[in-house]
Each structure stands twice: as structure tokens, then as C-alpha cells.
C-alpha positions as CSV (number, residue, x, y, z in Angstrom):
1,X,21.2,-49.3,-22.4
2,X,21.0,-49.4,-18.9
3,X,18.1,-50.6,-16.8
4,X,16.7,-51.1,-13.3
5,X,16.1,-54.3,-11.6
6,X,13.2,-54.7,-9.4
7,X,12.4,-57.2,-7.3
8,X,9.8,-58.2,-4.5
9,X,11.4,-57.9,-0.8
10,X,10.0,-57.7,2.6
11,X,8.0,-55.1,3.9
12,X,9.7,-51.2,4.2
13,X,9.7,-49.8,7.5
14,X,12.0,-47.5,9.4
15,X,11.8,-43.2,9.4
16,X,12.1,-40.8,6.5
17,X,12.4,-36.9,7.2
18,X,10.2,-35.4,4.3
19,X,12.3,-31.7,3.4
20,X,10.1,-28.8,2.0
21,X,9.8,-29.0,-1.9
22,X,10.9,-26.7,-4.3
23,X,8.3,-25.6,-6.2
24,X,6.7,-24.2,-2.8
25,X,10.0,-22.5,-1.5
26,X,10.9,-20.7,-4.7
27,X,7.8,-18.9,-4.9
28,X,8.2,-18.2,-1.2
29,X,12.0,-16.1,-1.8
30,X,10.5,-14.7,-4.5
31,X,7.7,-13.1,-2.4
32,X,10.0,-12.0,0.1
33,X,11.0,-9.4,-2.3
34,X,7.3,-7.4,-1.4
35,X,8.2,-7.1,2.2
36,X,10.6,-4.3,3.6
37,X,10.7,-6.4,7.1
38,X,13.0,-9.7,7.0
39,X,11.1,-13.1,5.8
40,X,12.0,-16.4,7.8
41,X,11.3,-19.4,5.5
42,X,11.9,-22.7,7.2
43,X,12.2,-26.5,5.4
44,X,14.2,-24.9,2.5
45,X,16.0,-27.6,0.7
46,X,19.2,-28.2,-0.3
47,X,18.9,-27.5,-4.4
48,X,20.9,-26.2,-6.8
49,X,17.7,-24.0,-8.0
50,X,17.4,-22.4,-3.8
51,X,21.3,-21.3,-4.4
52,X,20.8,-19.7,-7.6
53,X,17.4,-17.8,-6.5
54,X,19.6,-16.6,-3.5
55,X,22.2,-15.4,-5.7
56,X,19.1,-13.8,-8.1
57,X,17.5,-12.1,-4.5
58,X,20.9,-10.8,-3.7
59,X,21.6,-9.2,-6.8
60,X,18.3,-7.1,-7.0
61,X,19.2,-5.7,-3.4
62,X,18.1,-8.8,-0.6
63,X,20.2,-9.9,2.2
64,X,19.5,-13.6,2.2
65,X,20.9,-15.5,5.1
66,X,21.6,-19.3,6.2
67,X,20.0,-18.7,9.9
68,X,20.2,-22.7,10.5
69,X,20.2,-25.7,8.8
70,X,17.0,-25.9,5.7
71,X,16.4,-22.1,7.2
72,X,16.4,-18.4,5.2
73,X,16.4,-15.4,6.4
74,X,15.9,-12.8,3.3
75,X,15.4,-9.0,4.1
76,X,15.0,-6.6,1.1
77,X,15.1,-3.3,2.7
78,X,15.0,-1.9,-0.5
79,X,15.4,-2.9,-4.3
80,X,18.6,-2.1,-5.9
81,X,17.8,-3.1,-9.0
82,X,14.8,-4.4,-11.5
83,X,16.7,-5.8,-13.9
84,X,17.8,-9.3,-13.1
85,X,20.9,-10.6,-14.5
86,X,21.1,-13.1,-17.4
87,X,23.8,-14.6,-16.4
88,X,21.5,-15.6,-12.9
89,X,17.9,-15.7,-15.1
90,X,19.4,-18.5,-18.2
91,X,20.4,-21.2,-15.0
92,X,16.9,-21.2,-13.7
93,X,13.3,-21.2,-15.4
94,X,11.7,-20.4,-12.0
95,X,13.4,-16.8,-12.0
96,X,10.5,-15.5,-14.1
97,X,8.8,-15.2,-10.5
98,X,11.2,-12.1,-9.3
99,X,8.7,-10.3,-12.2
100,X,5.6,-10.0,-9.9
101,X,7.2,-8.6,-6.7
102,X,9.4,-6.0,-8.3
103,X,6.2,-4.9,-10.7
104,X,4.3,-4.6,-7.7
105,X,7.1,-2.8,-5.2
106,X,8.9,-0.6,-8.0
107,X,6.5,-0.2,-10.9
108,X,9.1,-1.9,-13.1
109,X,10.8,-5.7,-13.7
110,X,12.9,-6.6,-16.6
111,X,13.6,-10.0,-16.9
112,X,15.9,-11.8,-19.8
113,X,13.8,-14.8,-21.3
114,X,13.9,-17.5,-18.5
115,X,16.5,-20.8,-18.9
116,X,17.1,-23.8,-16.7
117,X,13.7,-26.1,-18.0
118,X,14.2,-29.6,-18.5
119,X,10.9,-30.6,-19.8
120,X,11.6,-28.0,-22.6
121,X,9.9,-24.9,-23.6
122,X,7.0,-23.1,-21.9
123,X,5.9,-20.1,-23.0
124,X,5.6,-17.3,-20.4
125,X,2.8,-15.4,-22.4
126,X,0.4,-16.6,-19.4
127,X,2.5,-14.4,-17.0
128,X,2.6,-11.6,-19.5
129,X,-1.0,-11.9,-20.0
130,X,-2.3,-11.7,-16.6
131,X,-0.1,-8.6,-15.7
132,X,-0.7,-7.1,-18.3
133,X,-4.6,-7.4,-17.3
134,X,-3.6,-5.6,-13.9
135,X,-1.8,-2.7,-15.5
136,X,1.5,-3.3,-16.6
137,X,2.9,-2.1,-20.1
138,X,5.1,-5.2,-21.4
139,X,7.5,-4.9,-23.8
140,X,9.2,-8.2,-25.2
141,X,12.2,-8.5,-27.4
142,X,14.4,-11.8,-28.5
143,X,16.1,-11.5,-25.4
144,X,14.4,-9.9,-22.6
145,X,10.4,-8.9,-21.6
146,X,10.0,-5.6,-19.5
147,X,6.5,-4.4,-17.4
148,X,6.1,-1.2,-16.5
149,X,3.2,0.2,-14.4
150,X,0.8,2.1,-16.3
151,X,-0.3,5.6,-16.3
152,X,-2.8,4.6,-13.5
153,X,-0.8,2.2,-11.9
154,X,-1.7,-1.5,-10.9
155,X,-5.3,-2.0,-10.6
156,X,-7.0,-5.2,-9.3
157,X,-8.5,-6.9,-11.9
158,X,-10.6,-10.5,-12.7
159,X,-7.6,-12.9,-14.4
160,X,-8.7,-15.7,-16.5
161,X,-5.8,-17.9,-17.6
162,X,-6.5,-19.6,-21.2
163,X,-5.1,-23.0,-19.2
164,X,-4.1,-23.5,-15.5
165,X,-0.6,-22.3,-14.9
166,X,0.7,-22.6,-11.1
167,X,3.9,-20.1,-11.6
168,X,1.8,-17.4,-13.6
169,X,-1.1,-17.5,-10.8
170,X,1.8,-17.5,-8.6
171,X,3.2,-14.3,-10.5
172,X,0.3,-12.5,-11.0
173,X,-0.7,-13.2,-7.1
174,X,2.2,-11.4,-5.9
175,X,2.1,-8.3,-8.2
176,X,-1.8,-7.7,-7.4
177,X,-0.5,-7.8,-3.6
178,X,0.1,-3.8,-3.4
179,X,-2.3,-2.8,-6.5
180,X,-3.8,0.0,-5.6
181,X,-0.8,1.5,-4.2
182,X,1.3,1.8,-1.2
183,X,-1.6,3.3,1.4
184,X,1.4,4.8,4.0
185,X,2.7,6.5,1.0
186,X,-0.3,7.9,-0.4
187,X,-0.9,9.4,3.0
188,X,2.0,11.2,3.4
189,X,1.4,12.3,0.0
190,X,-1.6,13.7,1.1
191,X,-0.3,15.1,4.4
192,X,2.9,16.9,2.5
193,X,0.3,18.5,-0.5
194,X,-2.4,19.9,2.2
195,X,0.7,21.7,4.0
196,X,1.7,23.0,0.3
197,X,-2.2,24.2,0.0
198,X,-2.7,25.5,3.3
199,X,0.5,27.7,2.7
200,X,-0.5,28.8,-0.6
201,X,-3.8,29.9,1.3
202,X,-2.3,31.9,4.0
203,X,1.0,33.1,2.7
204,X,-0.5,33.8,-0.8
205,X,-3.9,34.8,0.4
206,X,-5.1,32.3,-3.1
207,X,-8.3,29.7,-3.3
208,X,-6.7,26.0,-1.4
209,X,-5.7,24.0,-4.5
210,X,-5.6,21.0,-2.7
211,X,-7.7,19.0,-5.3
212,X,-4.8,20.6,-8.3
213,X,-1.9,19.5,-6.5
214,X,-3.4,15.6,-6.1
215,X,-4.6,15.8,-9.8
216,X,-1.0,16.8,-10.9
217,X,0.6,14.1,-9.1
218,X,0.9,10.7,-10.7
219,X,0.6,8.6,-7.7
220,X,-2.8,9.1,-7.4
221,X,-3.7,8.4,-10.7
222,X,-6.8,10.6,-10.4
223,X,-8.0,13.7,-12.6
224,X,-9.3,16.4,-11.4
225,X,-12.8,15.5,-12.5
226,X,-12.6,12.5,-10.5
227,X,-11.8,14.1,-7.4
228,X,-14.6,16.3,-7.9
229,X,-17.0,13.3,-8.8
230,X,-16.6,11.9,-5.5
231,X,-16.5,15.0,-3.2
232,X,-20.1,14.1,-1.7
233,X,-20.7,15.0,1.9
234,X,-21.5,12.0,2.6
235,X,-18.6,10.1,2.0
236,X,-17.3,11.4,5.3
237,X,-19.4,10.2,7.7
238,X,-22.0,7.5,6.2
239,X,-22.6,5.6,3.1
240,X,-26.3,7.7,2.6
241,X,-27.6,10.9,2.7
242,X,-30.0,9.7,5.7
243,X,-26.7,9.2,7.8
244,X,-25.5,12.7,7.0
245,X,-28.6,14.2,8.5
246,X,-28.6,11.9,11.2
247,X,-24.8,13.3,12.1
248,X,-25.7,16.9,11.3
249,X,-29.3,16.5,13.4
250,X,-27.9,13.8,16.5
251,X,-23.8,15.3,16.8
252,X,-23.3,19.2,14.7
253,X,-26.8,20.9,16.1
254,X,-26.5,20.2,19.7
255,X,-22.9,21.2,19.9
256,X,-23.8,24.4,18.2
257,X,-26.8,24.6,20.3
258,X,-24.7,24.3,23.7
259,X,-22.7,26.9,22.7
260,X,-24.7,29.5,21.2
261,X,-24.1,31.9,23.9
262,X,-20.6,31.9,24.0
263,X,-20.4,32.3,20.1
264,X,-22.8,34.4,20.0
265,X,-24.1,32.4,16.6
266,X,-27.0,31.0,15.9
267,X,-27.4,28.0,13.7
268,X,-30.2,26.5,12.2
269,X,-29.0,23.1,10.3
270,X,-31.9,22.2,7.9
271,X,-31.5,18.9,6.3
């Protein structure tokens, strides 16, 4: 059997350069996947596990570049893919952390059952769990677990882990980033459907079906009930009713009082 002999010998001195670890720079990759713009990640060391997450990155659609020595440049323009490859997934246990970012970008992440662990096996139900909790359908088989947004997308949510778990906080961190949804996209959402109502109104001559169109659409996740529910006046300009008559008292009347000559209106704003 071999053995290690130690003994006592002067004091150690000199210089040591301490290199980033790898349990903080595989997270890191993985969460480059959220971001359209490119991610610099600097101290990166030299593992076998770094390669194989930059060969796991690349397949699902990153550029992942050497910019230095121990620095990564990884752009993700867009996802090519949500399915990571077992061939890339059964060398590395960490790969499980793709799942998060490419729930949260794409709605979707199918992932064979994670390899690669040398202290043995650890279940991932923790991960599963805690998406699940924001949203996520999962399906598991022998070979591979899928997540797939719900009908009402990712929501934000309160996670309590049955035990503390620093890759599924990790995982569920990143997919609760855009929960809620992408805000630009909604917008333009938004912007297209109000040009489809206002046409309907004056081509058509029919009521504006604004609220119908966003009710129909699955990105909003919203019924038409709900719309309605929170179509309060007030929501517009103030939190309370005593800062909508403030607005219609303070800002409406005296513009409409400036200009009553010219319009040749009256108003009278009773609140």
C-alpha cells in the first residue's frame, strides 16, 4: 500500500499564485448562457471539467473564447439547442447547471442524468424540486429529466430546500433570473397588438379588442378576467384614488380650463 512520509522541516515561505476555483467558475459559464451580450470571466483554471463545460456551452449555441491566459470570453447570441448532449452531460456532474439558464431563456432544458461524480451518487431531485416550484413542468425518465415552462410561465416563488444544496440554489437562482418574462419582449408585444386593435377599429369600424388579443396570447399568461380586474384608473397615475383626483383636479382641469375657448367645451371634472 502506499503511504506518505511526513516530516518536521523549517519554516515555508516564498509566493504562491492562488487560481480561481472551480466550483465558482462553472456556475459562472453556466450563467453566461442568460445573457445575449458576451460574458468575460477572468481566473478560470486550467481543469479538465472548464474544457468539457466549454465544449457543453458550445454545443447549445455559445461562442466561448480563450481571450488570454485563465480568461473566457462566452457569447450566446442565441440558443441553438436545449437539449445537451450525453455524450458532453455523462463526463461532468456539474452540467446539470446548463438546466436553469436555458429554462429561464427558452422555456425548455433537457438534460440526460448527470455523470462525472467521484464522491458517488447525488440525487438531483433538489434541482427538480425547486424549478418545479417556479413553474416548470419536469418530466424524468431512466435516462434523461426535461422542464418545460408552464402554461403561465416562470413565476417567482419562496424555495425551501429539504437540506442546503449549493448547485441547486445555484440552478434555481439562475432560472428565477427572467421569471416574469422578458420585459423588452412583452412590450413589443404590446406595441404590435395595439397596432392590430387600432386597425381593426378604424379599417373595420369594430369595438378596440386590445384586452382579446393580450388574453389570446400566451406570453402574457393573463385571462381576460384578469386584465379586466386590474383596469382601475388609478393604476395609471397613482397607487390611490386620492392621487387620481389630485391629477384630474391639479394637471386635467386647468388644461381644459385654459383652453375652453378655443374648444369651445366646457368641462366640469367632479371627483
Amino acid at each position: 500500500m502506499a503511504k506518505y512520509m511526513v516530516q518536521q522541516s523549517g519554516p515555508l515561505k516564498g509566493e504562491v499564485v492562488i487560481s480561481g476555483a472551480k466550483n465558482a467558475v462553472l456556475p459562472l459559464m453556466a450563467a453566461a448562457l442568460l445573457a445575449e451580450d458576451t460574458c468575460v470571466i477572468r481566473d478560470v483554471p486550467k481543469l479538465r471539467d472548464v474544457s468539457f463545460m466549454k465544449e457543453l456551452l458550445t454545443s447549445l449555441g455559445s461562442e466561448v473564447e480563450e481571450l488570454e491566459e485563465n480568461v473566457l470570453s462566452v457569447s450566446t447570441k442565441d440558443i441553438l439547442s436545449t437539449e445537451a448532449q450525453f455524450e458532453l452531460v455523462n463526463k461532468m456532474r456539474a452540467s446539470i447547471l446548463v438546466m436553469g439558464p436555458l429554462l429561464a431563456r427558452k422555456g425548455r432544458a433537457r438534460i440526460p442524468h448527470p455523470g462525472g461524480c467521484a464522491i458517488g451518487s447525488r440525487p438531483i431531485d433538489l434541482h427538480l424540486k425547486g424549478l418545479e416550484a417556479l413553474g416548470a413542468v419536469i418530466t424524468s425518465t431512466d435516462t434523461y429529466v426535461e422542464a418545460v415552462a408552464g402554461a403561465q410561465g416562470l413565476v417567482g416563488d419562496t424555495i425551501y430546500l429539504d437540506f442546503p444544496s449549493v448547485g441547486a440554489t445555484e440552478n434555481i437562482m439562475m432560472d428565477a433570473v427572467k421569471n416574469g418574462g422578458n420585459r423588452q419582449e412583452l412590450h413589443e408585444k404590446i406595441r404590435q397588438l395595439s397596432m392590430q386593435a387600432g386597425k381593426t377599429v378604424k379599417e373595420e369600424g369594430k369595438e378596440n379588442n386590445l384586452v382579446d388579443l393580450i388574453a389570446a396570447d400566451p406570453a402574457f399568461g393573463l385571462t381576460k378576467a384578469d386584465i379586466e380586474k386590474n383596469l382601475k384608473p388609478e393604476l395609471y397615475v397613482g397607487r390611490a384614488p386620492r392621487q387620481v383626483e389630485v391629477y384630474l383636479r391639479d394637471v386635467v382641469n386647468p388644461v381644459l380650463e385654459a383652453h375652453k375657448d378655443e374648444s369651445g367645451v366646457k368641462a366640469e371634472i367632479n371627483v
